[in-house]
N, C-alpha and C positions, 0 to 999 in steps of 0.2 A: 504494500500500500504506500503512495506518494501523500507524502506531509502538501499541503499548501501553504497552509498560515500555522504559528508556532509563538507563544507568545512565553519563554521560558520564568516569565516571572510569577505567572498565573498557575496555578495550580490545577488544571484544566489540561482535558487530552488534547491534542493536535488537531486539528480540523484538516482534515484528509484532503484531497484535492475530487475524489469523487464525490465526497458531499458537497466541496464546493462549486463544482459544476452542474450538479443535480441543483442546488439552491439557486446557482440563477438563472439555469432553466425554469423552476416555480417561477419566480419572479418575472421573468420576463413575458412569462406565461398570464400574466394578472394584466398587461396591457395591449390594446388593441394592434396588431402587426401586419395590418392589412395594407401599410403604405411597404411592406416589405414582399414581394412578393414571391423572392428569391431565394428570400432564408438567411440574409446575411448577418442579421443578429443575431439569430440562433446559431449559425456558426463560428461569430466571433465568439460566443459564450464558450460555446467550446474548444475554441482551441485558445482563448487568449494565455490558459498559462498552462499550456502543453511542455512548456520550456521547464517548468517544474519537475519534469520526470528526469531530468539530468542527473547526473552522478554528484556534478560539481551543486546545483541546487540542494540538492538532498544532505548530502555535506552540510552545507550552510545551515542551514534551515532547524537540523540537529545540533549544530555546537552555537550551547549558551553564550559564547562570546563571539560569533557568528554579526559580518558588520553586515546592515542592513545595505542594500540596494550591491553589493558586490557581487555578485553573481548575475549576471544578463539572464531574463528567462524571455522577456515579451516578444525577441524574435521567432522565438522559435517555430510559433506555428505557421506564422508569417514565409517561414523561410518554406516549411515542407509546402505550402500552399502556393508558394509560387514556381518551385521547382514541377510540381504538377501542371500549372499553367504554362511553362513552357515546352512542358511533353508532350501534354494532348490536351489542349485545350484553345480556342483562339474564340472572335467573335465577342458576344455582348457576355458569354460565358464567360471568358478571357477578364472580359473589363470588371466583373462582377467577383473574383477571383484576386484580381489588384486591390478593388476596394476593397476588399474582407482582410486581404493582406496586409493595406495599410492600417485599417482599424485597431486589429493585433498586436502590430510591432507597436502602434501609440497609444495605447492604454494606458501607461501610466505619464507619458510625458505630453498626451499633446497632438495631436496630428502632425506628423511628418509630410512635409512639400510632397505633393503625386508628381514627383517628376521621374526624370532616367536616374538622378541621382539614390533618390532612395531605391530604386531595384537594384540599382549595382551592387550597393549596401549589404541587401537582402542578399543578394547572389554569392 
């Protein structure tokens, strides 16, 4: 089982990262998605912290003196999501595929510019 979130001061189990992807599937299940017709939130849910399942996350996440934001996780889903759009994927699938990519990698900072520059990044 992959840890998500870990707060070692708390005396509380770990909150797993399949609960927390199940929880904000609930959640985002409580609002209307009907301007979505593609599924791209439900996919950012899911993969935004796929990067979690790293060796190097997991590590972290475990030791109490573990410094916060050191370990990169938000690319990750980003990355395998784009490595798939340039396999077999093109068209308005393709562009739908960049967007959910961008979503991912900027979850925690922000939208990243949709330009060549951040695919290269990605790549």
């Amino acid at each position: 089982m992959y840890i998500a979130h870990y707060d070692h001061l708390l005396k509380r189990s770990p909150h797993l990262l399949q609960e927390h992807v199940k929880g904000m599937l609930n959640i985002i299940g409580q609002f209307d998605l009907s301007f979505d017709p593609y599924g791209m939130t439900k996919a950012s849910v899911v993969l935004h912290d796929s990067g979690k399942k790293s060796a190097a996350f997991q590590e972290y996440i475990s030791d109490p003196n573990g410094k916060r934001g050191s370990v990169q996780h938000a690319k990750a889903g980003a990355y395998a999501l784009n490595q798939q759009r340039y396999e077999k994927v093109d068209g308005l699938k393709g562009f739908i595929i960049d967007l959910v990519s961008l979503i991912v990698a900027s979850h925690h900072r922000g939208l990243y510019d949709f330009n060549k520059e951040f695919f290269n990044k990605i790549n």
